[in-house]
PDB file of N, CA, C and O in Angstrom:
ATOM      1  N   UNK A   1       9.720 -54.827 -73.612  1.00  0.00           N
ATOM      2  CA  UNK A   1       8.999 -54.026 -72.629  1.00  0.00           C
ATOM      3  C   UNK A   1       7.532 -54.453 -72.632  1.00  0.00           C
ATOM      4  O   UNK A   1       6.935 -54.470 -73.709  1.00  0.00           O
ATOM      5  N   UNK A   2       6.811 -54.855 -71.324  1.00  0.00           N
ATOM      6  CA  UNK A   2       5.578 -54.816 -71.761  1.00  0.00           C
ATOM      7  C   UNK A   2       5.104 -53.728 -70.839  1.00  0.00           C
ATOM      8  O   UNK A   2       5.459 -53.217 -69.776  1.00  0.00           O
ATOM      9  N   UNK A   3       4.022 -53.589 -71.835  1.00  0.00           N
ATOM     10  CA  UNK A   3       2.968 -52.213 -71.789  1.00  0.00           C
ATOM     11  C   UNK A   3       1.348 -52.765 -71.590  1.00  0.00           C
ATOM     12  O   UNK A   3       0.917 -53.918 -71.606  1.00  0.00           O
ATOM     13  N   UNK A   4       0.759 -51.687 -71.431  1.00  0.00           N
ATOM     14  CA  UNK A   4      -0.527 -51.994 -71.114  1.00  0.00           C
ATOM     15  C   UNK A   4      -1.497 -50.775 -71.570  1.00  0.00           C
ATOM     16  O   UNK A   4      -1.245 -49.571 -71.591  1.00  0.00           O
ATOM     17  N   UNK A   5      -2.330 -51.259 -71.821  1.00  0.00           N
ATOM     18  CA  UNK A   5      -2.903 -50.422 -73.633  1.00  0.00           C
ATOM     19  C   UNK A   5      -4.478 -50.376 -73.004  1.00  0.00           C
ATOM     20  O   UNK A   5      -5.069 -51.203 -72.309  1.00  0.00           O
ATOM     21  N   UNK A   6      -5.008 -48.769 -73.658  1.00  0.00           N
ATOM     22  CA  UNK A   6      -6.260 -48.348 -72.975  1.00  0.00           C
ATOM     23  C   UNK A   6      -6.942 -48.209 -74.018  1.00  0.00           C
ATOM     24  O   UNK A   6      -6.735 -47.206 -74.702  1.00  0.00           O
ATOM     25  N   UNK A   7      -7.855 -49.092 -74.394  1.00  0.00           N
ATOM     26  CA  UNK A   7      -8.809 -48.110 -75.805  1.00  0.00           C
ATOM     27  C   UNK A   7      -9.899 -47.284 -75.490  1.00  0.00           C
ATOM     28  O   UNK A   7     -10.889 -47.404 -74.768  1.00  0.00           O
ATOM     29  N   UNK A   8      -9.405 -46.323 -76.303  1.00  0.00           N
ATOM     30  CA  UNK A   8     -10.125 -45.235 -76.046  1.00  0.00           C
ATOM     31  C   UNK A   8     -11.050 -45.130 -77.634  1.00  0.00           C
ATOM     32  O   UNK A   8     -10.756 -45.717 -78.676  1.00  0.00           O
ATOM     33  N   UNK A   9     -12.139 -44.258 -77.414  1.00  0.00           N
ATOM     34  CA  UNK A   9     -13.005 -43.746 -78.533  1.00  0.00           C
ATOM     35  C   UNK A   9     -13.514 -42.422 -78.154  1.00  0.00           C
ATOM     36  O   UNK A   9     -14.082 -42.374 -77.063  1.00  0.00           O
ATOM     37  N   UNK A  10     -13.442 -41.540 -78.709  1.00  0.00           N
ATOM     38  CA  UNK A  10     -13.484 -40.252 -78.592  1.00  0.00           C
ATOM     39  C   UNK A  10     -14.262 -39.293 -79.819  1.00  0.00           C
ATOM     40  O   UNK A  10     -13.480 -39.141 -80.757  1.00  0.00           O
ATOM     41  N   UNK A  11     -15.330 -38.744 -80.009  1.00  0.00           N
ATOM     42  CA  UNK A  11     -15.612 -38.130 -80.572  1.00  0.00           C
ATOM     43  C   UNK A  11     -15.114 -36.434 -80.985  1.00  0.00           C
ATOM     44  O   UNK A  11     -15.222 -35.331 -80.447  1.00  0.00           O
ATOM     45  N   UNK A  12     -14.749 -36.775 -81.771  1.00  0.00           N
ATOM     46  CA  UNK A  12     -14.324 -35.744 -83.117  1.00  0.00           C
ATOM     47  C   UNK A  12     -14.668 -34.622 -82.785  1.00  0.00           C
ATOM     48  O   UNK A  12     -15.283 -34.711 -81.722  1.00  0.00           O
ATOM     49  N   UNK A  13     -14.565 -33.073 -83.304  1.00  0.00           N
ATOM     50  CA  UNK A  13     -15.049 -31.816 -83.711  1.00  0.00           C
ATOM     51  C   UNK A  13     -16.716 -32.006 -84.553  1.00  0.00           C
ATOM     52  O   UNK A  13     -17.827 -31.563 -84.262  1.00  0.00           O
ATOM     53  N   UNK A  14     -16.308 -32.720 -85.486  1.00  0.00           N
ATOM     54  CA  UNK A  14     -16.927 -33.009 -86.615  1.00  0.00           C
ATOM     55  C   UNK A  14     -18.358 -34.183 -86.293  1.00  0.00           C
ATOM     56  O   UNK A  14     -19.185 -34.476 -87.156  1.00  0.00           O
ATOM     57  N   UNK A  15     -18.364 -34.619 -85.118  1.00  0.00           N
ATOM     58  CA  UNK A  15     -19.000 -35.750 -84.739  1.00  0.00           C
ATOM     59  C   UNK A  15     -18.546 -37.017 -85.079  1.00  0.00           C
ATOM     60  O   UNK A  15     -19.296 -37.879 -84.621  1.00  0.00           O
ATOM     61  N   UNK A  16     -17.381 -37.569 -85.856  1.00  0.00           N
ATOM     62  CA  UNK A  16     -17.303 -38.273 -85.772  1.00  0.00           C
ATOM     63  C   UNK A  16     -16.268 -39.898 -84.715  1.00  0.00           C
ATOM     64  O   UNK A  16     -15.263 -39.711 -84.029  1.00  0.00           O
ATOM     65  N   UNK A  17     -16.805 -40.986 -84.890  1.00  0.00           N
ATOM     66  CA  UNK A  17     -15.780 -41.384 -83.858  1.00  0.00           C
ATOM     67  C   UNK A  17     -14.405 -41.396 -84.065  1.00  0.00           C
ATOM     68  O   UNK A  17     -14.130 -41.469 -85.262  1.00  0.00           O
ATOM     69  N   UNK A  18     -13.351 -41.344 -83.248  1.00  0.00           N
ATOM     70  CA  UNK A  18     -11.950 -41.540 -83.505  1.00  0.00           C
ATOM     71  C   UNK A  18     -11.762 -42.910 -82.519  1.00  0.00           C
ATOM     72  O   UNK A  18     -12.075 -43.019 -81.333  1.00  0.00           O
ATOM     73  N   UNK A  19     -11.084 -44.012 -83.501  1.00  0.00           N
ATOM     74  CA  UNK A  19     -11.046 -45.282 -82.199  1.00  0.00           C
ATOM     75  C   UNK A  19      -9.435 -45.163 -82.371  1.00  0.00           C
ATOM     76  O   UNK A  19      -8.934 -45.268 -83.491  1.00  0.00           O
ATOM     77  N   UNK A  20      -8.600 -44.924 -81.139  1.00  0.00           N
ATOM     78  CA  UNK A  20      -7.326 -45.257 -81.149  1.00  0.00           C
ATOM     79  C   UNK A  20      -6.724 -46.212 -79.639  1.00  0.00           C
ATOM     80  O   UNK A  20      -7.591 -46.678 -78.901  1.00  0.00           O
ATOM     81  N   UNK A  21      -5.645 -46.372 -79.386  1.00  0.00           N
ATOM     82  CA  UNK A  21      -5.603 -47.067 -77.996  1.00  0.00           C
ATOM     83  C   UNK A  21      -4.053 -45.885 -77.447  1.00  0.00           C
ATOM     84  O   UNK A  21      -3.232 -45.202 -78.059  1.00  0.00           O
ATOM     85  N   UNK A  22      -4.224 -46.075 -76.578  1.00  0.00           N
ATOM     86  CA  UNK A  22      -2.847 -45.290 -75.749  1.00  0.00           C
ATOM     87  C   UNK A  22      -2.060 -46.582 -74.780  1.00  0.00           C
ATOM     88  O   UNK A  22      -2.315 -47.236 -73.769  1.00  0.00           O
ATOM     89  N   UNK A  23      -0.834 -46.453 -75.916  1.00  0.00           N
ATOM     90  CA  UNK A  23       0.076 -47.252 -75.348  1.00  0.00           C
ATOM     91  C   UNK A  23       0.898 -46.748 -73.936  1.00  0.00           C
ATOM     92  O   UNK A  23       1.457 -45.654 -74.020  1.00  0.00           O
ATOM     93  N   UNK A  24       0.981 -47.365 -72.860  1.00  0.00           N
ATOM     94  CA  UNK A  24       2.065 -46.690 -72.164  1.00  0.00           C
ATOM     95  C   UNK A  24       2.752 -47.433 -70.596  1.00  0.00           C
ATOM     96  O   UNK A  24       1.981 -48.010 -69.829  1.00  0.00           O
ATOM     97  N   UNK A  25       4.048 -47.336 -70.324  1.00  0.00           N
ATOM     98  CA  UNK A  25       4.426 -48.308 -69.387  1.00  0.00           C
ATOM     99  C   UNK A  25       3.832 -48.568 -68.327  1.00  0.00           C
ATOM    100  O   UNK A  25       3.522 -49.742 -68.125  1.00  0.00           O
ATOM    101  N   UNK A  26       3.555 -47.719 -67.505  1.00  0.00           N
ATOM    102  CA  UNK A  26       2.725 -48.186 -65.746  1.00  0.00           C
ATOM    103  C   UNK A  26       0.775 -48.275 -66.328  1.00  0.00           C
ATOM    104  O   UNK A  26       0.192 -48.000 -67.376  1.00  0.00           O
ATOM    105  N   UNK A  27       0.528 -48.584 -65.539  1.00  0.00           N
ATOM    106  CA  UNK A  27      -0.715 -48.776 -65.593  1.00  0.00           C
ATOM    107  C   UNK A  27      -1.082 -47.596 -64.410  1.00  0.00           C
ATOM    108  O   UNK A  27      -0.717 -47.488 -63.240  1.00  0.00           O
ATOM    109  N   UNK A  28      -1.941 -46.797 -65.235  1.00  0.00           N
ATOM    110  CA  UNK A  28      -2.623 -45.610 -64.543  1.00  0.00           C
ATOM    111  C   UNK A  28      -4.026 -45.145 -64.932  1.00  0.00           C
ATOM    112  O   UNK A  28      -3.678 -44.212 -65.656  1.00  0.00           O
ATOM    113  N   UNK A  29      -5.296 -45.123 -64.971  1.00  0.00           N
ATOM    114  CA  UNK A  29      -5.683 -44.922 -65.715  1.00  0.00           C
ATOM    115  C   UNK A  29      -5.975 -43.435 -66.098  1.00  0.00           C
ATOM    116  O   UNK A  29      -6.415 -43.074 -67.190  1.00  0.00           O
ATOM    117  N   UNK A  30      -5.597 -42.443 -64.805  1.00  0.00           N
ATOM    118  CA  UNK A  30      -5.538 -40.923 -65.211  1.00  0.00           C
ATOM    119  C   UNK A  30      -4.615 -40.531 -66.201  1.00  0.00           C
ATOM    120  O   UNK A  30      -5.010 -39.789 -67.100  1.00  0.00           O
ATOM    121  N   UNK A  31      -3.180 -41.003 -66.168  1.00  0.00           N
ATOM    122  CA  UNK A  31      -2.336 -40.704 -66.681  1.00  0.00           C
ATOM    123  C   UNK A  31      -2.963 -41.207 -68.530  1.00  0.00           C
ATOM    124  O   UNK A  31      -3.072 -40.507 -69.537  1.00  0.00           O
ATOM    125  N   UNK A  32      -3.221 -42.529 -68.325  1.00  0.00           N
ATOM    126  CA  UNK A  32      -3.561 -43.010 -69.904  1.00  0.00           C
ATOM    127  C   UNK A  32      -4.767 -41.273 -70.557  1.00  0.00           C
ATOM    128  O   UNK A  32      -4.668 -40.656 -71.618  1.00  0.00           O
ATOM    129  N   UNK A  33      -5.655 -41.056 -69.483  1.00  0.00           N
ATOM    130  CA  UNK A  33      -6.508 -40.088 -70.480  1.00  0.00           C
ATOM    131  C   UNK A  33      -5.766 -38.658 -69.962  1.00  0.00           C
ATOM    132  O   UNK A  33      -6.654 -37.853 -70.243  1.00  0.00           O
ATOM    133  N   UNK A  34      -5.070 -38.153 -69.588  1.00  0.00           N
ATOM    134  CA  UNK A  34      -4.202 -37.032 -69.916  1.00  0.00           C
ATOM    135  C   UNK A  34      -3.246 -37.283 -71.084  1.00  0.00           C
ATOM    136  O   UNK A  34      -3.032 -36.328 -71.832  1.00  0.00           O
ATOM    137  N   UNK A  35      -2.508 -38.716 -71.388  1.00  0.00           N
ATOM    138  CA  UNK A  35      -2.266 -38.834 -72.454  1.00  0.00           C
ATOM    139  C   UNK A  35      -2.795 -38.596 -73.810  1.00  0.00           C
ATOM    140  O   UNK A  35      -2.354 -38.016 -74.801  1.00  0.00           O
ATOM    141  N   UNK A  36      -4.057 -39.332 -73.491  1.00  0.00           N
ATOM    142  CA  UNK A  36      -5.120 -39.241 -74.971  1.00  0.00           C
ATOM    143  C   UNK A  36      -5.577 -37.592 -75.344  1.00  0.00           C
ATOM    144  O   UNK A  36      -5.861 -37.158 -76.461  1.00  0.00           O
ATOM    145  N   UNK A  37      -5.549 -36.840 -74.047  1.00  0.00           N
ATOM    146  CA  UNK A  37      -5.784 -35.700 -74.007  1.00  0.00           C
ATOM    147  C   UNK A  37      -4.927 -34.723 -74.666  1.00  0.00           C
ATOM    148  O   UNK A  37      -5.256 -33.774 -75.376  1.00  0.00           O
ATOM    149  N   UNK A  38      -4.009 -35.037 -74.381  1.00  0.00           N
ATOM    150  CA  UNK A  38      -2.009 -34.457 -75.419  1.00  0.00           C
ATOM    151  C   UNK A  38      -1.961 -35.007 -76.849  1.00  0.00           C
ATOM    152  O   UNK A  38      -1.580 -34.336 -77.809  1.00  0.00           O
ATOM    153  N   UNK A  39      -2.301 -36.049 -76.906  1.00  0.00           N
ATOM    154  CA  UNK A  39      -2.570 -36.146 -78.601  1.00  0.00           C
ATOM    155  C   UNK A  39      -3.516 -35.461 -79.003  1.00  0.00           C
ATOM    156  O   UNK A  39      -3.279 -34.785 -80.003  1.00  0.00           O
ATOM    157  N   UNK A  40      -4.823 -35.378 -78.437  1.00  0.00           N
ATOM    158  CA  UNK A  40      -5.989 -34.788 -79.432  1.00  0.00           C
ATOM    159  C   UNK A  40      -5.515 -33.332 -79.170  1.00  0.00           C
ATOM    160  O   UNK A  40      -5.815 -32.316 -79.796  1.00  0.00           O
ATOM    161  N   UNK A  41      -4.981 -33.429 -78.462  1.00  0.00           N
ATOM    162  CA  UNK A  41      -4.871 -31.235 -79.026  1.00  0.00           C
ATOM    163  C   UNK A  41      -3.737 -31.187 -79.760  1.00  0.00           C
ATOM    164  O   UNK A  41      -3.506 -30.033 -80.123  1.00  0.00           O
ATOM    165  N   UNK A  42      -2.884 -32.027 -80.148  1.00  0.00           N
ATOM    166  CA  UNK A  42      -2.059 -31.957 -80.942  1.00  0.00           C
ATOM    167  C   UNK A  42      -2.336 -32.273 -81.940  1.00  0.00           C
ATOM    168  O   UNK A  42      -1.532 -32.144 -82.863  1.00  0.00           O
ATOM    169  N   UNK A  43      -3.373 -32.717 -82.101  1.00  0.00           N
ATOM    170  CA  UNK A  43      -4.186 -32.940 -83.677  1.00  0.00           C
ATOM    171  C   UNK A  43      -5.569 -32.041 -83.781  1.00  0.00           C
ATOM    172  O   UNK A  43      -6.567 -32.160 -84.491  1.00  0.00           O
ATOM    173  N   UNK A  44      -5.188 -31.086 -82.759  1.00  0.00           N
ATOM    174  CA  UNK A  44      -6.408 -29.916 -83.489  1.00  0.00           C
ATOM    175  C   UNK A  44      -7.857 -30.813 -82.580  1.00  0.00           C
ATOM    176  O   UNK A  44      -8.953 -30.252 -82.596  1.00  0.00           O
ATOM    177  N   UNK A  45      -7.759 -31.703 -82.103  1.00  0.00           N
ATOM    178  CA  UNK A  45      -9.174 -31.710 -81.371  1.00  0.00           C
ATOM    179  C   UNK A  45      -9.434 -31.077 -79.769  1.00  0.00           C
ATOM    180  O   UNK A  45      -9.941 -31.652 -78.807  1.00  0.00           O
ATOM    181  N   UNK A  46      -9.185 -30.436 -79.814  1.00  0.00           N
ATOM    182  CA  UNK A  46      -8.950 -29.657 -78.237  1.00  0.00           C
ATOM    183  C   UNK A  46      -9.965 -29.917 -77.650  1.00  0.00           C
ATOM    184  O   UNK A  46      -9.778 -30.523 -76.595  1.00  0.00           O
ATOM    185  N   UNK A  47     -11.478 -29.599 -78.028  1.00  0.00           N
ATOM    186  CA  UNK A  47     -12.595 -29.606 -77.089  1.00  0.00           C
ATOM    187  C   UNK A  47     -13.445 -31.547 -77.015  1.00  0.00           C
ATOM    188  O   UNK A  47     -14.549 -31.860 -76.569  1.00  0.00           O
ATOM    189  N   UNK A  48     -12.456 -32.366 -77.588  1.00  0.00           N
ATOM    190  CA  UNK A  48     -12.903 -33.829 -77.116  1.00  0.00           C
ATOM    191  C   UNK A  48     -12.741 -34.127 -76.116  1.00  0.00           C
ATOM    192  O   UNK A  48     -11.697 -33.962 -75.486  1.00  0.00           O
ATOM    193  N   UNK A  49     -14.100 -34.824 -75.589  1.00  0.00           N
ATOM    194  CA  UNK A  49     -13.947 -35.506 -73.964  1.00  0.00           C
ATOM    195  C   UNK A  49     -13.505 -36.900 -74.046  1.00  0.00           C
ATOM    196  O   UNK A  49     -13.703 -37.828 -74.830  1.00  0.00           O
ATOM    197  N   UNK A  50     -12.665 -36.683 -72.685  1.00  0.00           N
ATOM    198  CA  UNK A  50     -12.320 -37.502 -72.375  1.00  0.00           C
ATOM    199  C   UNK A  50     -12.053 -37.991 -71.043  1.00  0.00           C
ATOM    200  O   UNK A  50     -11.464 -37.398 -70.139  1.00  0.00           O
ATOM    201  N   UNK A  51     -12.648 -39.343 -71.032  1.00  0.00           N
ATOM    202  CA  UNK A  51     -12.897 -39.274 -69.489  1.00  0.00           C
ATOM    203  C   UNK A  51     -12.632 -40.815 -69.179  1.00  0.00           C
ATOM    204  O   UNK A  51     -12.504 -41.450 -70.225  1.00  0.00           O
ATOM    205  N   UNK A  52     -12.519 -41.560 -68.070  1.00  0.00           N
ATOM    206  CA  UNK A  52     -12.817 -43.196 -68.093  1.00  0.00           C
ATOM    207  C   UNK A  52     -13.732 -43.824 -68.790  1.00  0.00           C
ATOM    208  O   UNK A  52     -13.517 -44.913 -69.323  1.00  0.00           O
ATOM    209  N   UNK A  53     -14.845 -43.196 -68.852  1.00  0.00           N
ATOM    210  CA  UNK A  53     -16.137 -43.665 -70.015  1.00  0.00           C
ATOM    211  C   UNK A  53     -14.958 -43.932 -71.383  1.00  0.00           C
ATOM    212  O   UNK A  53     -15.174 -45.006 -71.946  1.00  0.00           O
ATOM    213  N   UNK A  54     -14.338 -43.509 -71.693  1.00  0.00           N
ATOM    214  CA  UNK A  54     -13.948 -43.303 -73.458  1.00  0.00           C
ATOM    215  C   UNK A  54     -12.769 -43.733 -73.749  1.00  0.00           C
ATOM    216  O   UNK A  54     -12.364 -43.852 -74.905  1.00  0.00           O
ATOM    217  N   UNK A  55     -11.756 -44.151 -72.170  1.00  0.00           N
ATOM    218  CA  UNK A  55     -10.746 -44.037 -72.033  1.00  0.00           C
ATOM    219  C   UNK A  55     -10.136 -45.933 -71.494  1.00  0.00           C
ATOM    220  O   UNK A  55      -8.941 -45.778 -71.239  1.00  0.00           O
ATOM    221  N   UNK A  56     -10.347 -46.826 -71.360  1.00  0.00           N
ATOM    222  CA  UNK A  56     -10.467 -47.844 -70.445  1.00  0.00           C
ATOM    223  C   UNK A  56      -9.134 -48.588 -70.743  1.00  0.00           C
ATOM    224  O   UNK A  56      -8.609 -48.691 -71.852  1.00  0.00           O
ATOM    225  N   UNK A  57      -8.649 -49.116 -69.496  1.00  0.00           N
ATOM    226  CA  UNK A  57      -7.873 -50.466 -69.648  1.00  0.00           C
ATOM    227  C   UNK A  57      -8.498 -51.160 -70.490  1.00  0.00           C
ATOM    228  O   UNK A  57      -9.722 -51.229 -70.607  1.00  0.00           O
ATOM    229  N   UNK A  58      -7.213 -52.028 -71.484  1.00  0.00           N
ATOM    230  CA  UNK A  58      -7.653 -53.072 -72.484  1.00  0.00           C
ATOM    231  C   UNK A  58      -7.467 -54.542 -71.998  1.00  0.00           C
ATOM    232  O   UNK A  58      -8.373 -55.363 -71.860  1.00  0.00           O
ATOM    233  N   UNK A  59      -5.620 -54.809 -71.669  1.00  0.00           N
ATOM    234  CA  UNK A  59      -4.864 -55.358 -71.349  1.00  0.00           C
ATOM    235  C   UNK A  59      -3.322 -55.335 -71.820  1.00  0.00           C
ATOM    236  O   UNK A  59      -3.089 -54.619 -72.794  1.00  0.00           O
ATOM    237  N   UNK A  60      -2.370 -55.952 -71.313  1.00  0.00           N
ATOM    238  CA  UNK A  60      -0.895 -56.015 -71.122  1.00  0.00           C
ATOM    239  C   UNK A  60      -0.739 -56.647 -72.241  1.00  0.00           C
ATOM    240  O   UNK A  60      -1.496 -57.410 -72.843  1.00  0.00           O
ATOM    241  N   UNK A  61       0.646 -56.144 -72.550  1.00  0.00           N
ATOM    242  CA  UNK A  61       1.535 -56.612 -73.970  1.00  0.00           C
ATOM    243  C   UNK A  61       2.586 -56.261 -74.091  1.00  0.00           C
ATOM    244  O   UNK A  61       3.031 -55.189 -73.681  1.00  0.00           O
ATOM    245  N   UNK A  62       3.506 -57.579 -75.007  1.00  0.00           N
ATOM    246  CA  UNK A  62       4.620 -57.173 -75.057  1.00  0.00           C
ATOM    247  C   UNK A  62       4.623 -55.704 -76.434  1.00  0.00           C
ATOM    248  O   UNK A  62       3.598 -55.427 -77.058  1.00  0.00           O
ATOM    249  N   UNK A  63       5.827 -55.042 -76.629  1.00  0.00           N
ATOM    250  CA  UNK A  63       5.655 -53.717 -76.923  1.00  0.00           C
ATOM    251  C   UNK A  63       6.915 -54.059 -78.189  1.00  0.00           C
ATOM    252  O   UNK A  63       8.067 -54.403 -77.929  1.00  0.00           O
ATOM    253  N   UNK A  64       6.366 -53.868 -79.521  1.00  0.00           N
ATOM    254  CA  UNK A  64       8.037 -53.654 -80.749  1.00  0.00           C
ATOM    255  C   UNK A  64       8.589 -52.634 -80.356  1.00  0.00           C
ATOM    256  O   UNK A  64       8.059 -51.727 -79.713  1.00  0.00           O
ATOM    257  N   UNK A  65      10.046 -52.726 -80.828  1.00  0.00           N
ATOM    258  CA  UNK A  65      10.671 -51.654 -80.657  1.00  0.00           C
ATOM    259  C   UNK A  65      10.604 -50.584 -80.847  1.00  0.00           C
ATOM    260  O   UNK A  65      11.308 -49.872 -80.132  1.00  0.00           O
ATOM    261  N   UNK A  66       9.816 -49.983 -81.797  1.00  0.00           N
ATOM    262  CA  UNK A  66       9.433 -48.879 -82.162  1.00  0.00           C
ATOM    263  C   UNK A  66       8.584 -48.237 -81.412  1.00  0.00           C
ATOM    264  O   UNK A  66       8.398 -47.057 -81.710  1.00  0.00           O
ATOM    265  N   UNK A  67       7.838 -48.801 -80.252  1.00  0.00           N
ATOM    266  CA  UNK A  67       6.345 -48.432 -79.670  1.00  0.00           C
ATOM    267  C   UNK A  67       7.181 -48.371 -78.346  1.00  0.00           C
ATOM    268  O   UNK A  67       6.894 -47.345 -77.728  1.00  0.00           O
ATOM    269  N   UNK A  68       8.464 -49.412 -77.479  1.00  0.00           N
ATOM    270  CA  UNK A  68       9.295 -48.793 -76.978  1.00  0.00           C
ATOM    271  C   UNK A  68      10.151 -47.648 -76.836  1.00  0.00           C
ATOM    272  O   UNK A  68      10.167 -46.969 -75.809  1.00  0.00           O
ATOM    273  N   UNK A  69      11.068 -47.351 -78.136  1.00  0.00           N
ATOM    274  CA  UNK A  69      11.371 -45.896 -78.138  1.00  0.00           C
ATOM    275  C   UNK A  69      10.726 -44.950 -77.678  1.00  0.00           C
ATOM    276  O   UNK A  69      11.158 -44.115 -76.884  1.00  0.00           O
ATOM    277  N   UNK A  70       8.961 -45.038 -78.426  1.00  0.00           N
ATOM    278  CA  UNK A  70       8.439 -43.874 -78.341  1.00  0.00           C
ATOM    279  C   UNK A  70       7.939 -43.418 -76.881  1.00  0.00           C
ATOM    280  O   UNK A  70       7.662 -42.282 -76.493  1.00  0.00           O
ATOM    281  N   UNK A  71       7.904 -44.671 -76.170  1.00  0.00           N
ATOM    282  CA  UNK A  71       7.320 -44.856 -74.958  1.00  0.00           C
ATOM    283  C   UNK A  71       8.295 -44.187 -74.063  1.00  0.00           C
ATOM    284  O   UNK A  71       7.965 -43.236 -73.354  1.00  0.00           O
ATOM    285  N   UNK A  72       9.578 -44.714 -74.094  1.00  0.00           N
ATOM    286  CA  UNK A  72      11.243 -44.262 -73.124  1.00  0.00           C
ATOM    287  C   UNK A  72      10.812 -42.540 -73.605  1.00  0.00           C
ATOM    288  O   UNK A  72      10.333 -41.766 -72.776  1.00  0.00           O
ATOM    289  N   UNK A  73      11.066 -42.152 -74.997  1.00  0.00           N
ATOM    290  CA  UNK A  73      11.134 -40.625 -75.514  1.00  0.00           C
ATOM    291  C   UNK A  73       9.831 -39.621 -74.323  1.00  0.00           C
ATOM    292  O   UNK A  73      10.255 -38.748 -73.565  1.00  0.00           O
ATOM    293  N   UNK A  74       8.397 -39.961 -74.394  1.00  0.00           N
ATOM    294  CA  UNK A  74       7.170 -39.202 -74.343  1.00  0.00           C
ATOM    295  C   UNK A  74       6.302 -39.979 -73.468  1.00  0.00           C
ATOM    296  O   UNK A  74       5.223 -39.423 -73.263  1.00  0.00           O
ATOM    297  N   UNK A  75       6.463 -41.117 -72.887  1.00  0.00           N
ATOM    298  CA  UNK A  75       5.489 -41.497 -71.906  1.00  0.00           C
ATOM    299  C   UNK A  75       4.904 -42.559 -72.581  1.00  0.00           C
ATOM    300  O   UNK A  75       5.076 -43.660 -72.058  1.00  0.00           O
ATOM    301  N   UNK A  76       3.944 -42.496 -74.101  1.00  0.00           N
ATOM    302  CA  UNK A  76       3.134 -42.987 -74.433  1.00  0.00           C
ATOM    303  C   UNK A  76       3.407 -43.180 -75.566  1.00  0.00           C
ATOM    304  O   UNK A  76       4.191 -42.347 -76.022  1.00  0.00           O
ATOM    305  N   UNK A  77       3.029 -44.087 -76.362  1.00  0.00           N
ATOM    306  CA  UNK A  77       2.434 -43.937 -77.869  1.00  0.00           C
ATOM    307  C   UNK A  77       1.039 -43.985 -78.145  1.00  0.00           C
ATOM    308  O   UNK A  77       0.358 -44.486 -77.250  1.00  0.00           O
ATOM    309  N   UNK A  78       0.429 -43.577 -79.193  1.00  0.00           N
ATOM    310  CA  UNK A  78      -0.715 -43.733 -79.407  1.00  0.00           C
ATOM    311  C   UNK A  78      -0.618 -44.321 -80.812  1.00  0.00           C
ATOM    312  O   UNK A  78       0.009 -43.945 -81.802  1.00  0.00           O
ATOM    313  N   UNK A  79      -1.431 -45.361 -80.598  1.00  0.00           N
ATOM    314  CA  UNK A  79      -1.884 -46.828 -82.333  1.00  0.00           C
ATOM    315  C   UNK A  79      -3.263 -46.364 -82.925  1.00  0.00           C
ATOM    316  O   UNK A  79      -4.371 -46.790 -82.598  1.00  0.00           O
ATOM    317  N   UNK A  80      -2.965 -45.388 -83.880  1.00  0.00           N
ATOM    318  CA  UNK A  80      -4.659 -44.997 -84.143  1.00  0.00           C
ATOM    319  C   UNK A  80      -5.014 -45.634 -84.941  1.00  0.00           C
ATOM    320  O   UNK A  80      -4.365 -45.790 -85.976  1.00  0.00           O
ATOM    321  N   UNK A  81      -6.055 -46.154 -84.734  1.00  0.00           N
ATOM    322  CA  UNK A  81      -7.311 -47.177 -85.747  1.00  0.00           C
ATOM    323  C   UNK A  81      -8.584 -46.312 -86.686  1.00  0.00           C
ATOM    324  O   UNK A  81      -8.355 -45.719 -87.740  1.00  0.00           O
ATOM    325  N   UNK A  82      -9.805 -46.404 -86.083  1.00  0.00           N
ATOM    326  CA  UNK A  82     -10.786 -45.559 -86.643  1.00  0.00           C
ATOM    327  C   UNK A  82     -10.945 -44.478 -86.633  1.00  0.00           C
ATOM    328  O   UNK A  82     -10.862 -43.972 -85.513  1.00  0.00           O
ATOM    329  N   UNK A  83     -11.211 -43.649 -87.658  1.00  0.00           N
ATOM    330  CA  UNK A  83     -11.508 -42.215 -87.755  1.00  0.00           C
ATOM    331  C   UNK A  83     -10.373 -41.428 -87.634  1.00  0.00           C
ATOM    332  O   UNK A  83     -10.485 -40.202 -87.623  1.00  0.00           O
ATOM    333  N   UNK A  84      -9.003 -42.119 -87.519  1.00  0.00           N
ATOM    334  CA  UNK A  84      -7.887 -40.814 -86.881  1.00  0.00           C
ATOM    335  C   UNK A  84      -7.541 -40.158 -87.765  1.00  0.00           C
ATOM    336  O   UNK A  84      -8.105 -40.293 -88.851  1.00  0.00           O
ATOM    337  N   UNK A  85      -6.305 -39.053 -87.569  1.00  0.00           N
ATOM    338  CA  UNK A  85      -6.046 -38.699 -88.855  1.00  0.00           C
ATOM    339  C   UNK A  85      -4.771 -39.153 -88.981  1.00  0.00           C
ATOM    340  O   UNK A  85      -3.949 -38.686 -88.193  1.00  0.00           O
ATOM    341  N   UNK A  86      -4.328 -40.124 -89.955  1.00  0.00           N
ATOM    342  CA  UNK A  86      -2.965 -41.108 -89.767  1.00  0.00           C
ATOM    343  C   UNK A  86      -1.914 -40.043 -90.304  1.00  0.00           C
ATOM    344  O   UNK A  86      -2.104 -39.222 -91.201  1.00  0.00           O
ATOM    345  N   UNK A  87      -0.835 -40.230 -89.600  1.00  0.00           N
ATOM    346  CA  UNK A  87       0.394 -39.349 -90.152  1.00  0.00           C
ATOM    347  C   UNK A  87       0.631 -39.658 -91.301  1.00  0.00           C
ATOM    348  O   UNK A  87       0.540 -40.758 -91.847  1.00  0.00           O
ATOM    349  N   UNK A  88       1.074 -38.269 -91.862  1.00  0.00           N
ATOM    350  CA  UNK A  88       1.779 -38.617 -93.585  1.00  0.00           C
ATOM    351  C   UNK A  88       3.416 -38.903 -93.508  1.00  0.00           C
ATOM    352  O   UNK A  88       4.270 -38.181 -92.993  1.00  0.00           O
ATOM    353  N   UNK A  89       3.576 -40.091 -94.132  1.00  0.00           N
ATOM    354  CA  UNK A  89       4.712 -40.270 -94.137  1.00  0.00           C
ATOM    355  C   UNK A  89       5.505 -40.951 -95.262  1.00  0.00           C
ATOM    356  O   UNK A  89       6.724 -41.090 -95.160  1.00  0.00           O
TER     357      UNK A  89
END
């Protein structure tokens, strides 16, 4: 599957940055930050902005299987890098 990936950076509760990207099949860029928007309140950041400023096309890629599933399941995945809070697993 290829996908097409938005990095986003978003500031924290706390002030600090969170750098993650939002994986997801069509290229939209509203849809990518309503996405980013559904993760951060699902991780307790509710009042982070997010907007095209924070939110941008990166470019296209092919997608592992795992980042497929999640994509077919929920729309999106999200690959968090800086500042996130990584799942325990």
């Amino acid at each position: 599957m290829e996908i097409h990936v938005y990095d986003t950076y978003v500031t924290a509760h706390d002030q600090h940055i969170m750098h993650f990207d939002v994986f997801m099949a069509e290229k939209d860029d509203q849809k990518a930050i309503e996405y980013a928007k559904q993760w951060l309140n699902s991780i307790g950041e509710t009042d982070a902005i997010v907007s095209s400023k924070e939110c941008r096309f990166c470019h296209t890629q092919q997608a592992p299987v795992e980042v497929t599933e999640a994509i077919q399941q929920q729309g999106y995945f999200i690959y968090q890098m800086e500042g996130c809070p990584f799942p325990s697993s």
